[in-house]
HTML snippet that shows the backbone in 3Dmol.js (N, CA, C, O; Angstrom):
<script src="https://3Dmol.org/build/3Dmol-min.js"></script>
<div id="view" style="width:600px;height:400px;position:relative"></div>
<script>
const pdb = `
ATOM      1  N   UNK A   1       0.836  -1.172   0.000  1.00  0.00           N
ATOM      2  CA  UNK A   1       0.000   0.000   0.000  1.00  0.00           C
ATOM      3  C   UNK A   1       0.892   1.250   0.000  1.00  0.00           C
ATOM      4  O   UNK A   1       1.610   1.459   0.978  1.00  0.00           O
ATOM      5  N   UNK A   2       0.884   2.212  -1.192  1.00  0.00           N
ATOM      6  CA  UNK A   2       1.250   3.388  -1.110  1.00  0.00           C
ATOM      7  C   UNK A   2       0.756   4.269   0.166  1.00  0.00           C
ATOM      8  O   UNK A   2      -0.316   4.218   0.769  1.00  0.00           O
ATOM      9  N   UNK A   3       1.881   5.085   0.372  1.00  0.00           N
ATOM     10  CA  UNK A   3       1.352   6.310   1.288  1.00  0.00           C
ATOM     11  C   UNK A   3       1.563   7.545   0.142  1.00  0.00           C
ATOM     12  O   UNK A   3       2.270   7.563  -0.866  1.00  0.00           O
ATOM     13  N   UNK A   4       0.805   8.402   0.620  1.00  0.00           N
ATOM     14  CA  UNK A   4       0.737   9.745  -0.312  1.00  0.00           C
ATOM     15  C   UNK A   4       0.747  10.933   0.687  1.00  0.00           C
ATOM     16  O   UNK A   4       0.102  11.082   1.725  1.00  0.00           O
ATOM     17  N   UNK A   5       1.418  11.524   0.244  1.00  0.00           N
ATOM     18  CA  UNK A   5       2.185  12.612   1.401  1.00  0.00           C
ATOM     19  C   UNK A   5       1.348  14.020   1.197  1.00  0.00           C
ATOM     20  O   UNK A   5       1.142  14.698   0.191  1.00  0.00           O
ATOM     21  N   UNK A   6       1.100  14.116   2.064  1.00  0.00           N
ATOM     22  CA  UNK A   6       0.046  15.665   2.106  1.00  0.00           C
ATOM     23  C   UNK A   6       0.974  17.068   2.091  1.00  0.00           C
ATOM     24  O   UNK A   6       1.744  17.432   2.980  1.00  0.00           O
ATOM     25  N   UNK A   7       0.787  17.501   1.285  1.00  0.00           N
ATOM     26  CA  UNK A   7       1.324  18.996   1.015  1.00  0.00           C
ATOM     27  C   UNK A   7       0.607  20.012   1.834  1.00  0.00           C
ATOM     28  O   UNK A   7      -0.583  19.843   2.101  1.00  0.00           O
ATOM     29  N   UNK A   8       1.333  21.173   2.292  1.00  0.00           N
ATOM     30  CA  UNK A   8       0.173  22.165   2.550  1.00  0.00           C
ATOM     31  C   UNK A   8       1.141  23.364   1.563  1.00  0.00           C
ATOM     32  O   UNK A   8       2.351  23.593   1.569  1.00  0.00           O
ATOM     33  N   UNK A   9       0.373  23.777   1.016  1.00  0.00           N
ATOM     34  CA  UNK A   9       0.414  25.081  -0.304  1.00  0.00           C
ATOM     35  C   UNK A   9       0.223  26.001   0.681  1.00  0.00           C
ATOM     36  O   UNK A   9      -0.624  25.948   1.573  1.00  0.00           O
ATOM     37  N   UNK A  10       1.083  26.893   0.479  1.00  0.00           N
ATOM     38  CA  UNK A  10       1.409  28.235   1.081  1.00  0.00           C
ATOM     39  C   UNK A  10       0.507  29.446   0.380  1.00  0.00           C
ATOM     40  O   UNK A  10       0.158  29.231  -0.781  1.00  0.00           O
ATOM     41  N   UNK A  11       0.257  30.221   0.758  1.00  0.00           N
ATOM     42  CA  UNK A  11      -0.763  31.002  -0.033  1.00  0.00           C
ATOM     43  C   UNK A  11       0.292  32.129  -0.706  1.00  0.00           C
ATOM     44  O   UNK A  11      -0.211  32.869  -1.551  1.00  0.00           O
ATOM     45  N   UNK A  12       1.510  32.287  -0.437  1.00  0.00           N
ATOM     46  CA  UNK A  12       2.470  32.459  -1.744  1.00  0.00           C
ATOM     47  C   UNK A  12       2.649  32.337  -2.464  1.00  0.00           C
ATOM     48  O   UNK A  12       2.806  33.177  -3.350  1.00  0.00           O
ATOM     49  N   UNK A  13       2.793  30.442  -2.561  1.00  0.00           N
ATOM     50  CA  UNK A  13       2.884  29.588  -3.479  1.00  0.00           C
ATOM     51  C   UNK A  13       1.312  29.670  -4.419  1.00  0.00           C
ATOM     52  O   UNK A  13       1.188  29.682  -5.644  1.00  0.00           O
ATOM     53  N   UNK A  14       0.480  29.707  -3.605  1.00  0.00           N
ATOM     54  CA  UNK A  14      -1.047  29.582  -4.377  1.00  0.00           C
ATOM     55  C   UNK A  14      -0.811  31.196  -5.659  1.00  0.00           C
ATOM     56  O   UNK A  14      -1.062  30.937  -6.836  1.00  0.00           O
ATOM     57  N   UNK A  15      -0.482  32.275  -5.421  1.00  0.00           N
ATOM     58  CA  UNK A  15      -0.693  33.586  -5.524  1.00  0.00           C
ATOM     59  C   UNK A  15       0.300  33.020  -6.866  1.00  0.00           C
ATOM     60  O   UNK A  15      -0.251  32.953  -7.964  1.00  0.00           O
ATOM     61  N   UNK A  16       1.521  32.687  -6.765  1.00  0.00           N
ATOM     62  CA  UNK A  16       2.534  32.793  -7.328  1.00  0.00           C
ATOM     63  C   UNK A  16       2.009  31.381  -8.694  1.00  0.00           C
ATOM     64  O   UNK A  16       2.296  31.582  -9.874  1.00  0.00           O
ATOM     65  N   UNK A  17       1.460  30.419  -8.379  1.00  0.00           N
ATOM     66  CA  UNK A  17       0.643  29.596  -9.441  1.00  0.00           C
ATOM     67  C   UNK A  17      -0.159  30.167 -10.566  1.00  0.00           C
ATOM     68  O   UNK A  17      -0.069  30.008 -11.783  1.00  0.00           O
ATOM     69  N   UNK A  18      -1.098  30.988  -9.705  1.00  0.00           N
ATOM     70  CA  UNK A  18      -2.087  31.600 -10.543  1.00  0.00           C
ATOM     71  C   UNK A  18      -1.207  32.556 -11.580  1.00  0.00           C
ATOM     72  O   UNK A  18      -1.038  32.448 -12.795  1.00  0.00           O
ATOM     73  N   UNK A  19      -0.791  33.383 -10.776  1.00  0.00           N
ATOM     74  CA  UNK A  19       0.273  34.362 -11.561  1.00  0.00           C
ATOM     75  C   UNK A  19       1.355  33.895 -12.837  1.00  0.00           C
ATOM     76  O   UNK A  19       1.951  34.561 -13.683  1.00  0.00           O
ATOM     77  N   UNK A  20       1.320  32.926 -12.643  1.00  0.00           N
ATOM     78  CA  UNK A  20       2.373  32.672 -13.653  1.00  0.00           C
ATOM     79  C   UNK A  20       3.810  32.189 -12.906  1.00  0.00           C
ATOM     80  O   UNK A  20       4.671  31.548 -13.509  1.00  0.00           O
ATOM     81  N   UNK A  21       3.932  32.624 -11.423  1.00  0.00           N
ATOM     82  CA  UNK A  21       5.301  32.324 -11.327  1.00  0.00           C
ATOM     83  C   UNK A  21       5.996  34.008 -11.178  1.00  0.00           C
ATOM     84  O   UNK A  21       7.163  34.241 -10.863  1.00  0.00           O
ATOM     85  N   UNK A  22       4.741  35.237 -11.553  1.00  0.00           N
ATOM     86  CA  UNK A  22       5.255  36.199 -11.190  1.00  0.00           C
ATOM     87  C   UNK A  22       4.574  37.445  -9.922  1.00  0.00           C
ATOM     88  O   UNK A  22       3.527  37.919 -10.364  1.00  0.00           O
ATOM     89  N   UNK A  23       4.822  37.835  -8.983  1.00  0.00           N
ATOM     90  CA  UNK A  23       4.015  37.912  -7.767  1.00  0.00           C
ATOM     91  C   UNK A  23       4.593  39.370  -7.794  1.00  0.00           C
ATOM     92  O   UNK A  23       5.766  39.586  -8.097  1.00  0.00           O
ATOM     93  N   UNK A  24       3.721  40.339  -7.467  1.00  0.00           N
ATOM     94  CA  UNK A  24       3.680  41.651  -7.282  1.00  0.00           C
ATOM     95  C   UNK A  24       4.506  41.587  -6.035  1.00  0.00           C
ATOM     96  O   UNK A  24       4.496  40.677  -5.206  1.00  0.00           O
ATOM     97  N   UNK A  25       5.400  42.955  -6.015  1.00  0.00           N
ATOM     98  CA  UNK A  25       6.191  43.271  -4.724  1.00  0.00           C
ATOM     99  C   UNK A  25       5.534  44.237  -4.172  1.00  0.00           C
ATOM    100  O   UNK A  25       4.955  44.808  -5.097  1.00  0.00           O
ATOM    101  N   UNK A  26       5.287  44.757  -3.177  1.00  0.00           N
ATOM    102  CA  UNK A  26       5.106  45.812  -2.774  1.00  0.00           C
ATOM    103  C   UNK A  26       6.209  46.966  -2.640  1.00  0.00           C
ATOM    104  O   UNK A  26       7.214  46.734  -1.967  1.00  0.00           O
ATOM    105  N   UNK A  27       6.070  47.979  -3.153  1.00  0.00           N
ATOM    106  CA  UNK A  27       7.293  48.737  -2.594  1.00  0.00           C
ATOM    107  C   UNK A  27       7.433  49.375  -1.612  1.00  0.00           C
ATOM    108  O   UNK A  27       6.389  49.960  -1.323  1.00  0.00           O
ATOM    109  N   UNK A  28       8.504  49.619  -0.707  1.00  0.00           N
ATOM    110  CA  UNK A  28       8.184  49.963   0.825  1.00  0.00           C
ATOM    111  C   UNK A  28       8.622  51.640   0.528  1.00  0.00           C
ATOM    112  O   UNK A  28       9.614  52.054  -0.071  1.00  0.00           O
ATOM    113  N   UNK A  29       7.546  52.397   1.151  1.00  0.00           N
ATOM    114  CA  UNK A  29       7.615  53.428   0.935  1.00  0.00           C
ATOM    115  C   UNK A  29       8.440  54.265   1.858  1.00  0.00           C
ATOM    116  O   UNK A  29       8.002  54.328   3.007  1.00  0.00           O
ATOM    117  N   UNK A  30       9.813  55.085   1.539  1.00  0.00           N
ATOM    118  CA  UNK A  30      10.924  55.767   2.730  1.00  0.00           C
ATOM    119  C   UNK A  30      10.359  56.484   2.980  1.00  0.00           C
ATOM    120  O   UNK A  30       9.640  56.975   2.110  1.00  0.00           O
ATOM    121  N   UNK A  31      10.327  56.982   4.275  1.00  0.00           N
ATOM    122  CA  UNK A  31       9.699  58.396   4.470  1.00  0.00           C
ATOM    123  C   UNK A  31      11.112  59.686   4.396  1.00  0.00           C
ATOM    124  O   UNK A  31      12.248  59.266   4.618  1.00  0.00           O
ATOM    125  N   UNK A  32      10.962  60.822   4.157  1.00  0.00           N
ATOM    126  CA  UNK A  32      11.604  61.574   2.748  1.00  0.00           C
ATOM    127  C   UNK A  32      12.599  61.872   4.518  1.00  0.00           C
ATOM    128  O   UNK A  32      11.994  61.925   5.589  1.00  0.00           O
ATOM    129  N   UNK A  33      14.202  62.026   4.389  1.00  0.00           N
ATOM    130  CA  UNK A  33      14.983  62.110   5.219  1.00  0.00           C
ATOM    131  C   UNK A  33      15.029  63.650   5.132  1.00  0.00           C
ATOM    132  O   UNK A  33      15.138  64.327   4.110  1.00  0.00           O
ATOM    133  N   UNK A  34      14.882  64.231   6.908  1.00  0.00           N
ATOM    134  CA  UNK A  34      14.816  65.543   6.761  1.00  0.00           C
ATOM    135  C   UNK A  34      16.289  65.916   7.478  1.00  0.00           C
ATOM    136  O   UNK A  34      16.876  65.148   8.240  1.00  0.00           O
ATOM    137  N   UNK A  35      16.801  67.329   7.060  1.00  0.00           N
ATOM    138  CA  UNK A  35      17.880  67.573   7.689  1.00  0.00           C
ATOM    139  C   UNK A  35      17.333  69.074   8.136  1.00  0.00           C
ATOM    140  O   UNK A  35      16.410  69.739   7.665  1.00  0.00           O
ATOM    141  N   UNK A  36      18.253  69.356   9.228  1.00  0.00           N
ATOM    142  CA  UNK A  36      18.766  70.417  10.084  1.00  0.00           C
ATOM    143  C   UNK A  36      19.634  71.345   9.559  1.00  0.00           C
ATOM    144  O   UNK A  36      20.606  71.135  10.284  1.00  0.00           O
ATOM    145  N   UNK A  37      19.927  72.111   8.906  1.00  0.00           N
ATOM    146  CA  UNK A  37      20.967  73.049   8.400  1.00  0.00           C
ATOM    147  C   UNK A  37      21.259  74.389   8.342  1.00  0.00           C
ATOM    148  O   UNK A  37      20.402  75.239   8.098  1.00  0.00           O
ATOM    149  N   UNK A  38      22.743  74.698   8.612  1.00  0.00           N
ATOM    150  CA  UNK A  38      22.459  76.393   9.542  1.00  0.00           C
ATOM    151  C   UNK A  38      23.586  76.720   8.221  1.00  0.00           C
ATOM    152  O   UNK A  38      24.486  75.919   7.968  1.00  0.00           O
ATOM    153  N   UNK A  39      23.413  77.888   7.505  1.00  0.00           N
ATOM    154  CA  UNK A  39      24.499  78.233   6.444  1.00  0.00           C
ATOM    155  C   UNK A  39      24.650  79.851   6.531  1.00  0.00           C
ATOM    156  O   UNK A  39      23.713  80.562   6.892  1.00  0.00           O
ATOM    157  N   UNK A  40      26.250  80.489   6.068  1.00  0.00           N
ATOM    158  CA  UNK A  40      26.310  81.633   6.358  1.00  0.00           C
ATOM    159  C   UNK A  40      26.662  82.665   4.846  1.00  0.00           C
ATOM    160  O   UNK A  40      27.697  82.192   4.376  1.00  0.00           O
ATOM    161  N   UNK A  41      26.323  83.511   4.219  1.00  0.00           N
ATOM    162  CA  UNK A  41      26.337  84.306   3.167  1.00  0.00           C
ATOM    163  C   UNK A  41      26.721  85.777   3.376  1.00  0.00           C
ATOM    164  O   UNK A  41      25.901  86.694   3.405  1.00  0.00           O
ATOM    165  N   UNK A  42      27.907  85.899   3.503  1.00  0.00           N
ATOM    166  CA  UNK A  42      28.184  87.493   3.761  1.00  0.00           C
ATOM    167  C   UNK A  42      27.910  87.666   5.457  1.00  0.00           C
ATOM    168  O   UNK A  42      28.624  87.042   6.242  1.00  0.00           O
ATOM    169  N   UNK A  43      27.180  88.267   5.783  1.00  0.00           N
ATOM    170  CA  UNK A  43      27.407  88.997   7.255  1.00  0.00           C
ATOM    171  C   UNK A  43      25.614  88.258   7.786  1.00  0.00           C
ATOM    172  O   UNK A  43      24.975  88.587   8.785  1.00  0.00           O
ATOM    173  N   UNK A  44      25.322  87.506   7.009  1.00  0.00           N
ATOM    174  CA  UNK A  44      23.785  87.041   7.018  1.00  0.00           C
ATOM    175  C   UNK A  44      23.753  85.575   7.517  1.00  0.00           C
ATOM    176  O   UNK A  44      24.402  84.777   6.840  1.00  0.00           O
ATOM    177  N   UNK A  45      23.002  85.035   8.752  1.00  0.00           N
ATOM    178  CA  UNK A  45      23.408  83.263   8.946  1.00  0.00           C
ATOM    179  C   UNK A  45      21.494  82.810   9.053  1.00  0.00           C
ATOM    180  O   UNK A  45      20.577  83.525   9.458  1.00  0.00           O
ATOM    181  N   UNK A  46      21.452  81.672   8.628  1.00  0.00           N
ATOM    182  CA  UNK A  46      20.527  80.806   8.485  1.00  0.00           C
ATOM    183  C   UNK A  46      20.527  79.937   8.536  1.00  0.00           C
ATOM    184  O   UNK A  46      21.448  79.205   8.173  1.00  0.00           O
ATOM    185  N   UNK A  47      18.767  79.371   9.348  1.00  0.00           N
ATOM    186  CA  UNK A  47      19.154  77.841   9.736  1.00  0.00           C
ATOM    187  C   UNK A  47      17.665  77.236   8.962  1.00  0.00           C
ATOM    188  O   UNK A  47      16.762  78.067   8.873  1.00  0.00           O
ATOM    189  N   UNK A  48      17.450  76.132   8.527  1.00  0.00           N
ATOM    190  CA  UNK A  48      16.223  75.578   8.373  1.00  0.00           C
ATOM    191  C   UNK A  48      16.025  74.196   8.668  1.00  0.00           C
ATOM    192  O   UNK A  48      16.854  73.513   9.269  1.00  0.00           O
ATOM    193  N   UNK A  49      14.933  73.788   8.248  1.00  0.00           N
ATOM    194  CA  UNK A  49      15.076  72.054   8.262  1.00  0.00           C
ATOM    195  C   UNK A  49      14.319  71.934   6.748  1.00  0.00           C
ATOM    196  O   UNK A  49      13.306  72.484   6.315  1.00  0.00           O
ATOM    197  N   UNK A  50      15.227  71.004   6.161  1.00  0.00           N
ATOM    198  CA  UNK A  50      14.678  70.935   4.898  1.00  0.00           C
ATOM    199  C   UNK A  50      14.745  69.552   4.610  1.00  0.00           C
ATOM    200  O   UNK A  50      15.436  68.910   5.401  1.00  0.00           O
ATOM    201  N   UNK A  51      14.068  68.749   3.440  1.00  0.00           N
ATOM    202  CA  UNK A  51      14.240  67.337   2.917  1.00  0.00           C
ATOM    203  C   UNK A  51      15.586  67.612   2.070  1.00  0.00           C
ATOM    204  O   UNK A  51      16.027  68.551   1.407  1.00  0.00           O
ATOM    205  N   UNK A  52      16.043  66.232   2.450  1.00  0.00           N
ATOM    206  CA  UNK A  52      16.955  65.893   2.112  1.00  0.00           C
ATOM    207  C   UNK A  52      17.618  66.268   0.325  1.00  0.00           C
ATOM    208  O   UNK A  52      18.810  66.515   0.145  1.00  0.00           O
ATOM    209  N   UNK A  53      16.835  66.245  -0.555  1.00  0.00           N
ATOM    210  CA  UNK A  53      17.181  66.880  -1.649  1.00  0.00           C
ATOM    211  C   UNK A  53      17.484  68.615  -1.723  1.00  0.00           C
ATOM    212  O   UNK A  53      18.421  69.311  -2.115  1.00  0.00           O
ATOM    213  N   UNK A  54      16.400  68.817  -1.235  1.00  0.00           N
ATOM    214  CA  UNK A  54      16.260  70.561  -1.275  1.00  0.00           C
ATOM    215  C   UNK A  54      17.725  71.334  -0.164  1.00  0.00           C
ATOM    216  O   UNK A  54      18.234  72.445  -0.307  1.00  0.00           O
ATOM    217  N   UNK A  55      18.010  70.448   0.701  1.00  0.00           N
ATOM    218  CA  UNK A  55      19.311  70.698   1.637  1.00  0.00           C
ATOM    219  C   UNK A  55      20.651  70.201   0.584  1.00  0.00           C
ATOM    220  O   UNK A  55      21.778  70.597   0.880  1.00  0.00           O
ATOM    221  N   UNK A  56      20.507  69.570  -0.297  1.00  0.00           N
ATOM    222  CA  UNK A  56      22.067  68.926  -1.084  1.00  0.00           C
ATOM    223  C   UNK A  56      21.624  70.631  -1.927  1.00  0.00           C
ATOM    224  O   UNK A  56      22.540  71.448  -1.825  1.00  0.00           O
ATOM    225  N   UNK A  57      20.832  70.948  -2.402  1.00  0.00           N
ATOM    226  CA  UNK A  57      20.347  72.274  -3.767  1.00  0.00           C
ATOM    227  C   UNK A  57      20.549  73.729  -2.907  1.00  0.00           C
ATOM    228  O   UNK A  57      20.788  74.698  -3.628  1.00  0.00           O
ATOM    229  N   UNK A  58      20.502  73.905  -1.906  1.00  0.00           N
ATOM    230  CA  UNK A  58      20.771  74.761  -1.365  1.00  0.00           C
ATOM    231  C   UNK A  58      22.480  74.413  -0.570  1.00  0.00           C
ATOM    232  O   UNK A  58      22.695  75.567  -0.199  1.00  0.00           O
ATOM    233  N   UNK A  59      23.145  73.993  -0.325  1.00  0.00           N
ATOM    234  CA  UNK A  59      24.060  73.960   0.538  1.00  0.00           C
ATOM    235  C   UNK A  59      24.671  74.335  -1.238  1.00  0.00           C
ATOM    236  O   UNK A  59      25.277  75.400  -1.363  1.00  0.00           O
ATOM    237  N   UNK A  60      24.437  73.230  -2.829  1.00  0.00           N
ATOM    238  CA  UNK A  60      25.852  74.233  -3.314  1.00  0.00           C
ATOM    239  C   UNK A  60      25.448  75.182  -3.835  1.00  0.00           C
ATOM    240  O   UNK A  60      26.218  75.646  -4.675  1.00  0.00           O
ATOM    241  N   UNK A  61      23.911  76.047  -3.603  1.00  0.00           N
ATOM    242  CA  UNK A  61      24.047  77.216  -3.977  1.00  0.00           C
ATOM    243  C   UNK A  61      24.507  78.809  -3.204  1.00  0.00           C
ATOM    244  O   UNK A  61      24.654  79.966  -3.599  1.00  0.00           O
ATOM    245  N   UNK A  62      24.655  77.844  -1.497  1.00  0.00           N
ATOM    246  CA  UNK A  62      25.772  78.902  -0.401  1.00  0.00           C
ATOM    247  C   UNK A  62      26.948  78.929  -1.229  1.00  0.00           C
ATOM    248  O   UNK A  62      27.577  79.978  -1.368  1.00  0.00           O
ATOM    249  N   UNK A  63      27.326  77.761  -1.842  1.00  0.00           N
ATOM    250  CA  UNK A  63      28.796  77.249  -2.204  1.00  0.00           C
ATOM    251  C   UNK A  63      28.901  78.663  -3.366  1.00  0.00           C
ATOM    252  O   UNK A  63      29.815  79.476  -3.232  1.00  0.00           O
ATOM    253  N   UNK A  64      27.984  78.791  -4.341  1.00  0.00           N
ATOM    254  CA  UNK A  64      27.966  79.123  -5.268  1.00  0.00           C
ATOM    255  C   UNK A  64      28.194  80.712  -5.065  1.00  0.00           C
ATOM    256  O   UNK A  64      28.993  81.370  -5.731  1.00  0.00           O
ATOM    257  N   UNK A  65      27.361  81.228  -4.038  1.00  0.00           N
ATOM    258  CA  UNK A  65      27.383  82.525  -3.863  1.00  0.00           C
ATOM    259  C   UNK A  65      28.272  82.917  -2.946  1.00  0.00           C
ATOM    260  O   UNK A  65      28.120  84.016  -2.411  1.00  0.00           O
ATOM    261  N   UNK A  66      29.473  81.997  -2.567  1.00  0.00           N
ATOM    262  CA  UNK A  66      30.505  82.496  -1.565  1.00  0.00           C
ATOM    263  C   UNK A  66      30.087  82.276  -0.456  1.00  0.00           C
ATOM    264  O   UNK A  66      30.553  83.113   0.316  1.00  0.00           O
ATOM    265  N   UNK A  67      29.444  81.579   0.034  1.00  0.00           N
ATOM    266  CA  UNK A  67      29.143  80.935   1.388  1.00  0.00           C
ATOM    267  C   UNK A  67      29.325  79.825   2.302  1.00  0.00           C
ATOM    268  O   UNK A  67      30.244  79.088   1.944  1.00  0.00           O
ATOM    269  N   UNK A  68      28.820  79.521   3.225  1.00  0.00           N
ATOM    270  CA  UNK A  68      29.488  78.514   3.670  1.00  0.00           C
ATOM    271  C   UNK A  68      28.334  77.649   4.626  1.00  0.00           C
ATOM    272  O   UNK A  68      27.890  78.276   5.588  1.00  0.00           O
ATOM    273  N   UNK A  69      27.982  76.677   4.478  1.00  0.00           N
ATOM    274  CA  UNK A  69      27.478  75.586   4.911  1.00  0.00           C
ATOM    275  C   UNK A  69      28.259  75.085   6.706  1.00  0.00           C
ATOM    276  O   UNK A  69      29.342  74.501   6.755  1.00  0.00           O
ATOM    277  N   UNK A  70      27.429  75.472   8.047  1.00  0.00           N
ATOM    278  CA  UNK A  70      28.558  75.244   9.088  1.00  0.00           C
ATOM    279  C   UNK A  70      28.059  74.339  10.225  1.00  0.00           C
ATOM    280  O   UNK A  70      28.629  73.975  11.253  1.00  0.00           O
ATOM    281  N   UNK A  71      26.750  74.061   9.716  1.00  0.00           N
ATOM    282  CA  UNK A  71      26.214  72.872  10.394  1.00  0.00           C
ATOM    283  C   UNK A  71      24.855  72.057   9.780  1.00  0.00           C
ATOM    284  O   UNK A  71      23.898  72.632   9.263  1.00  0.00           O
ATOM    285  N   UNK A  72      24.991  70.549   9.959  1.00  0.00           N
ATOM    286  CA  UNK A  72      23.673  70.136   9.509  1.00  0.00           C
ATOM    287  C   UNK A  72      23.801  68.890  10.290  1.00  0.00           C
ATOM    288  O   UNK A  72      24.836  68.369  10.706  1.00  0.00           O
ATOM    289  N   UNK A  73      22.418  68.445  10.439  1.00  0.00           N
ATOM    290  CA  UNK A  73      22.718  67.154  11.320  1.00  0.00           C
ATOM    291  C   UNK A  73      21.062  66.354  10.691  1.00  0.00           C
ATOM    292  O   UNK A  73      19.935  66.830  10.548  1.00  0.00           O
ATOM    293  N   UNK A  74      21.436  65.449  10.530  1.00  0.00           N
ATOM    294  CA  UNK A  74      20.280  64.444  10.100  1.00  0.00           C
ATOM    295  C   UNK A  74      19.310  63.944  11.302  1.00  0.00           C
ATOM    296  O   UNK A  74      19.749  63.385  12.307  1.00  0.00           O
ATOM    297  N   UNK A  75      17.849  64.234  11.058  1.00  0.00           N
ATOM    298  CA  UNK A  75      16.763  64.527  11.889  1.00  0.00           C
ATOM    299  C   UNK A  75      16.376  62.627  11.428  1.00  0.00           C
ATOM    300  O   UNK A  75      16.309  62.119  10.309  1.00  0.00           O
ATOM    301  N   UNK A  76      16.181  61.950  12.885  1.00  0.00           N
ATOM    302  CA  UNK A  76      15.767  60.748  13.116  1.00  0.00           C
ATOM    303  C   UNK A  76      14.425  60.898  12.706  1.00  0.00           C
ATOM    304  O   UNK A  76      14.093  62.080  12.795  1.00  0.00           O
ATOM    305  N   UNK A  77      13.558  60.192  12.308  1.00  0.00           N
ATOM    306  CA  UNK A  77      12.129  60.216  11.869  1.00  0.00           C
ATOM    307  C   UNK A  77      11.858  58.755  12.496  1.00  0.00           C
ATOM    308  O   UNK A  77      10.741  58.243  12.410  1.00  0.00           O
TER     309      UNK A  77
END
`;
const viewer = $3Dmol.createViewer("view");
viewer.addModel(pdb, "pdb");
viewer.setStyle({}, {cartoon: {color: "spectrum"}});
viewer.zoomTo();
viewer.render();
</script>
């Protein structure tokens, strides 16, 4: 007498059958990294908190206008 071995199908595996073998990822969404940044232009100093792109676009446009970038520190979220 054969024995026949019981599978249990994963509902991965089920998803990934139907599909073809190709299974949607989810993408995990970053939340946008904010920074802290204090910069100085002539006799004038400023500080803001900005996202992380808009702080790289402004720090080289201190650069640009003779200024100087003298603190920034990355804000934990």
């Amino acid at each position: 007498m054969e024995r026949q071995k019981d599978f249990v199908t994963l509902e991965s595996d089920q998803v990934a059958q139907k599909s073809g073998g190709i299974i949607d990822m989810k993408k995990h969404k970053e939340k946008p990294t904010r920074i802290n940044m204090c910069w100085q232009i002539g006799d004038e100093k400023k500080c803001a908190t900005l996202p992380r792109e808009h702080a790289y676009e402004t720090r080289d446009w201190v650069e640009e206008q003779g200024g100087v970038v003298f603190w920034t520190q990355v804000l934990p979220d």
